[in-house]
C-alpha positions as CSV (number, residue, x, y, z in Angstrom):
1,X,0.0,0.0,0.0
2,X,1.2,3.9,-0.9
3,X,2.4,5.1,2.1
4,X,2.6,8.6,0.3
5,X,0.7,11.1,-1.4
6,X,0.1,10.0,-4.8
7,X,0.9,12.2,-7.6
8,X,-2.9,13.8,-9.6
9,X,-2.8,13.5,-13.3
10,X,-5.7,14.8,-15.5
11,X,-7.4,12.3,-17.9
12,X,-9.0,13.5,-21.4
13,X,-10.4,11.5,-24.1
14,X,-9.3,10.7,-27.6
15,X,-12.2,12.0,-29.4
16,X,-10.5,15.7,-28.6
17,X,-7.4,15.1,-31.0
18,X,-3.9,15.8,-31.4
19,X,-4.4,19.8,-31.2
20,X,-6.4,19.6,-28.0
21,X,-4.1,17.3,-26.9
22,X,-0.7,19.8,-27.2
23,X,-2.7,22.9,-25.6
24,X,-3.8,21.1,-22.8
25,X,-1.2,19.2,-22.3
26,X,0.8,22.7,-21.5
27,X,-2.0,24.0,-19.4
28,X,-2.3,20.3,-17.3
29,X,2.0,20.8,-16.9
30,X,1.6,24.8,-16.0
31,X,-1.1,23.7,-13.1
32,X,1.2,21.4,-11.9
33,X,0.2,18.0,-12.7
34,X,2.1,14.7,-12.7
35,X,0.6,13.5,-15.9
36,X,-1.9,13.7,-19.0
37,X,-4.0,10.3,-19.4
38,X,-5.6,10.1,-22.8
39,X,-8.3,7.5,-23.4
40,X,-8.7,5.5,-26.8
41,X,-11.9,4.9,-27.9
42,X,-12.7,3.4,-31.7
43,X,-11.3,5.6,-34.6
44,X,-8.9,7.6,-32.3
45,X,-5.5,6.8,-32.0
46,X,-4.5,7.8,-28.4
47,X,-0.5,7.5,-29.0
48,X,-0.7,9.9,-31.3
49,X,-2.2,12.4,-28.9
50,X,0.6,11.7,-26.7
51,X,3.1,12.5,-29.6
52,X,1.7,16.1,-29.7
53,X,1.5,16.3,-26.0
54,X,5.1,15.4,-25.3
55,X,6.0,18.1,-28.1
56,X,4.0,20.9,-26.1
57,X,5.8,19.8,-22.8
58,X,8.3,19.1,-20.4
59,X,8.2,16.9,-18.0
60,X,5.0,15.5,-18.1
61,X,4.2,12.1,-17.4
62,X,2.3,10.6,-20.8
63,X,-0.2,7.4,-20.5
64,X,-3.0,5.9,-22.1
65,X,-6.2,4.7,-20.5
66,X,-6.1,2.2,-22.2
67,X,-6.0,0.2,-25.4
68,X,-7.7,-2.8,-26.4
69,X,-5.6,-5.1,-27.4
70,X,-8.7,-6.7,-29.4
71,X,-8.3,-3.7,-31.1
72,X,-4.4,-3.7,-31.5
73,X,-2.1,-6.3,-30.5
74,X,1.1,-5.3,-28.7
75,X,2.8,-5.4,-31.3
76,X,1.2,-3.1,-33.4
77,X,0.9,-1.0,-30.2
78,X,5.1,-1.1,-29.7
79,X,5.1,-0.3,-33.3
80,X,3.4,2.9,-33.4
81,X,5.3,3.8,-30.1
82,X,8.4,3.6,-31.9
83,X,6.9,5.4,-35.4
84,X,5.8,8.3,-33.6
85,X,9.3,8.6,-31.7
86,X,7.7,8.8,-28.1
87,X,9.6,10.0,-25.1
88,X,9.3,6.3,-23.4
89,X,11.4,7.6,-20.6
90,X,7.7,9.6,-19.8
91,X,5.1,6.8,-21.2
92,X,3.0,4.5,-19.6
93,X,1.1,2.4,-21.8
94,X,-1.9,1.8,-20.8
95,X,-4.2,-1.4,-22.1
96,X,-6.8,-3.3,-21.9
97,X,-8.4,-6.6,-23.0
98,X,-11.0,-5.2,-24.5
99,X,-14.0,-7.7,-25.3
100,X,-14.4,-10.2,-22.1
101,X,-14.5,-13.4,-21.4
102,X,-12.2,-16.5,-22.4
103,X,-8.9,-15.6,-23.8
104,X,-8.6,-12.4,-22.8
105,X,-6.3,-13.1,-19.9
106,X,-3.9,-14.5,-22.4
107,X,-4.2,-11.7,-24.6
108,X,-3.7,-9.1,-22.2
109,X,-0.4,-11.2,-21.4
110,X,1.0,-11.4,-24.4
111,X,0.9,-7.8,-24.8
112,X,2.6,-7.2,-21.7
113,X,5.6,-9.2,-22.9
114,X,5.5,-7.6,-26.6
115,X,5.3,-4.3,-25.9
116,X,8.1,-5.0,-23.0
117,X,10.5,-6.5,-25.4
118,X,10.4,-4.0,-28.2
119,X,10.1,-0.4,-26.4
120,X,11.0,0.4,-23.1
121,X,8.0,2.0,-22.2
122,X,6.2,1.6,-18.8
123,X,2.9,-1.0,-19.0
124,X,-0.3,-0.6,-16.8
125,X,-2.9,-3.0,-17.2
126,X,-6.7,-2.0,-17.2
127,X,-7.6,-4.0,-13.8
128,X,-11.4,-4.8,-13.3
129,X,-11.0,-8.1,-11.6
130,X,-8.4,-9.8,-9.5
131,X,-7.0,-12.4,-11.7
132,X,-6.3,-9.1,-14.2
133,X,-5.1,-7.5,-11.0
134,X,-2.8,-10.2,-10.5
135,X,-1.7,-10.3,-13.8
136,X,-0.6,-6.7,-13.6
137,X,1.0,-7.1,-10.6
138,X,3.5,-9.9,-11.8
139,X,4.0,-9.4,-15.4
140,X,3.4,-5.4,-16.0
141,X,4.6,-2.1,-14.6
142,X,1.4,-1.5,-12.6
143,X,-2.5,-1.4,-12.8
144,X,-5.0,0.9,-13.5
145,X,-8.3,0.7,-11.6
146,X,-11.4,2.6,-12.1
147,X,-14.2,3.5,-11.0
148,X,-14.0,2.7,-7.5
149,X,-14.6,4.1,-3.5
150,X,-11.8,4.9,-2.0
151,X,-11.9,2.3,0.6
152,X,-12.2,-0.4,-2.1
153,X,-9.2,1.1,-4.2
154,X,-7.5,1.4,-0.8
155,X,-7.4,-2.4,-0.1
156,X,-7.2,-3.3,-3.9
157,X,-4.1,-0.7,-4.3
158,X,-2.9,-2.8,-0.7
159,X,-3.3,-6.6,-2.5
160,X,-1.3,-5.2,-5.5
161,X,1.4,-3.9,-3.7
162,X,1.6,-7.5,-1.9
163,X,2.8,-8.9,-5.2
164,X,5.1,-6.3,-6.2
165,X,5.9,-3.6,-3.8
166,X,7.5,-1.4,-6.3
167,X,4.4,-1.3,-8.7
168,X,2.6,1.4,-9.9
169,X,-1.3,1.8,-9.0
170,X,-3.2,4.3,-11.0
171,X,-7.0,5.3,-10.3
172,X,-9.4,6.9,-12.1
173,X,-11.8,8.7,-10.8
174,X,-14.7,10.7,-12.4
175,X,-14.2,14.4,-11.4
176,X,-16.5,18.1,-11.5
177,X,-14.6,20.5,-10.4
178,X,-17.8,23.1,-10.7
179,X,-21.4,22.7,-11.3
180,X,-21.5,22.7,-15.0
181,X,-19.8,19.7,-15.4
182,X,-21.8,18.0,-12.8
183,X,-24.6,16.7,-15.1
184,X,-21.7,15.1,-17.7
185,X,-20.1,13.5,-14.8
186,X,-23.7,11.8,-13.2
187,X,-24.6,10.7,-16.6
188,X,-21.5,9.0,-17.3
189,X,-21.4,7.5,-14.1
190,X,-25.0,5.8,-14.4
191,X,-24.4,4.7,-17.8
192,X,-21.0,2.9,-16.5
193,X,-23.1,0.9,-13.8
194,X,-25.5,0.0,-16.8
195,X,-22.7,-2.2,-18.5
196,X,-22.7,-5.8,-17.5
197,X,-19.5,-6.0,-16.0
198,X,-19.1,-3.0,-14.3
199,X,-22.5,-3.4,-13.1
200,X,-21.7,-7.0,-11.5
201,X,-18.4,-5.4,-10.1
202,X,-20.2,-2.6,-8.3
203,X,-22.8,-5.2,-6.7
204,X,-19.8,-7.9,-6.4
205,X,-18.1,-5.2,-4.2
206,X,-21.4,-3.6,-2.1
207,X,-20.4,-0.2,-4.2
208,X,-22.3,2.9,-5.2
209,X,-21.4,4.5,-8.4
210,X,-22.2,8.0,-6.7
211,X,-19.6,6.9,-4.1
212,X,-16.6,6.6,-6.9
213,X,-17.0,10.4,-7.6
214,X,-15.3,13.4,-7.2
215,X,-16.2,15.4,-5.2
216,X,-17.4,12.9,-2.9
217,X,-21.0,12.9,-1.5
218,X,-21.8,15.6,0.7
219,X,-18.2,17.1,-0.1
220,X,-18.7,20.7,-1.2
221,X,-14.9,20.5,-3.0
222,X,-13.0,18.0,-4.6
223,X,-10.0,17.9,-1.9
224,X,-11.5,16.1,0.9
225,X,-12.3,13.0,-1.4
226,X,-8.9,13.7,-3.3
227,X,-7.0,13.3,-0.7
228,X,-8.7,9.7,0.8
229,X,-7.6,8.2,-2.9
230,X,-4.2,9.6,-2.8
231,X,-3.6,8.2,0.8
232,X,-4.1,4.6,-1.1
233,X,-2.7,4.6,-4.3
234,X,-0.1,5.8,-6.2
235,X,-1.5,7.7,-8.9
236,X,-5.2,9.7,-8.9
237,X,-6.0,10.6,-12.1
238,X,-9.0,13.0,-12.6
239,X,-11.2,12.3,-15.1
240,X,-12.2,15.5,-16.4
241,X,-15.9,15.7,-16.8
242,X,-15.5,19.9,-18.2
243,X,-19.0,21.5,-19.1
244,X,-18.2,21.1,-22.6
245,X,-15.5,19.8,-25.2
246,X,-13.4,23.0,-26.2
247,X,-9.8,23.5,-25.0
248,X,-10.9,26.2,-22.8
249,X,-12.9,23.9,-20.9
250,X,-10.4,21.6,-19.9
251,X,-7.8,24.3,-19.7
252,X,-10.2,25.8,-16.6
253,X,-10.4,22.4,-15.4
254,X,-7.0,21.9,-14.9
255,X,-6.4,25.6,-13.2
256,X,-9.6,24.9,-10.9
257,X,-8.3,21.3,-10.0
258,X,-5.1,22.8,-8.8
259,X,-6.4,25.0,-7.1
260,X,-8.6,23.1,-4.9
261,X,-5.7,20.6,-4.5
262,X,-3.5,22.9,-3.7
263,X,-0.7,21.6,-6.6
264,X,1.0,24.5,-8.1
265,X,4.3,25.5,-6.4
């Protein structure tokens, strides 16, 4: 289990592009951030958006969260890594299986070991379950868990750590930082508990959605809740739910979020 304060990251998705990407990428470094997460959804190419966002910064931690690998084998993931010349030294790639059920175990295994051998980029695995937890644990970099309370990512964060000590365990955590963005961040969150899986996870583990949000119930900011994940993990990454899509959106996000958090030095 952390025993520190984990670092905050901001997480965007893939639909914005590779110009979003760059801009916000400065404005999520200039607020004081560890890292930009970028999620892949069909027709985007996440890696890409990390290309631009490593050219419009410094030091900023680059991940995704996270490729199929249903979708693109690790291979083909290692091989765009290396195309688009990313900084591995600040990557973490991020993937998932994609479709469940048999197989994917395996697949998400494989991956591990081919991106592993051909770049020397970081590799988090997209952790729902515990075998996929375990499977992190002893073949990849780290996890990344989603969606959960922070008492349930406090003990899952602690069972990871058992198996490797130095991992690295990332969480995602839907976040409003004002009430605009509240609406996009409730609807997300009760269509996630609508999908078969997550919806057996959130009963398997006695969770509310509303409980895996930031802020928390009852919280009037998002520090309080902030600051329970970051006493259990290694990594919070806020899930920006912005009031809408443009740069300047997520740009505020990011100034707002630091400032509640208290990040910029």
């Amino acid at each position: 289990m952390a025993t520190h304060r984990a670092h905050v990251s901001i997480g965007i998705a893939g639909t914005l592009g590779t110009e979003a990407a760059a801009r916000i990428a400065a404005a999520v470094e200039a607020a004081g951030f560890y890292g930009l997460w970028v999620n892949e959804v069909a027709g985007t190419d996440s890696l890409a958006m990390l290309a631009a966002a490593a050219e419009a910064s410094t030091n900023l931690t680059l991940a995704t969260g996270v490729i199929p690998v249903d979708r693109r084998s690790g291979s083909e993931i290692a091989a765009r890594v290396v195309e688009l010349g990313l900084p591995t030294e600040r990557v973490a790639v991020g993937i998932g299986s994609g479709k469940q059920g048999p197989g994917s175990l395996a697949r998400v295994a494989d991956a591990i070991d081919q991106i592993r051998e051909e770049t020397d980029a970081r590799v988090l695995v997209g952790a729902l379950g515990p075998r996929m937890r375990q499977l992190a644990a002893e073949r990849a970099h780290g996890a990344l868990l989603s969606w959960l309370t922070p008492p349930v990512a406090a003990a899952q964060a602690a069972e990871f750590h058992e198996i490797a000590p130095e991992g690295h365990v990332a969480l995602y955590a839907r976040t409003a930082v004002d009430a605009a963005g509240i609406p996009r961040r409730d609807a997300e969150a009760l269509a996630y508990a609508g999908y078969p899986a997550y919806k057996a996870n959130y009963a398997r583990l006695g969770m509310d959605p509303y409980g895996t949000l930031l802020p928390q119930p009852g919280d009037d900011s998002i520090a309080p809740g902030a600051e329970a994940y970051r006493a259990s993990v290694d990594e919070l990454v806020l899930r920006a739910m912005a009031s809408g899509d443009a740069v300047d959106d997520y740009v505020r996000f990011a100034e707002t979020a630091s400032e509640a958090l208290g990040l910029r030095v």
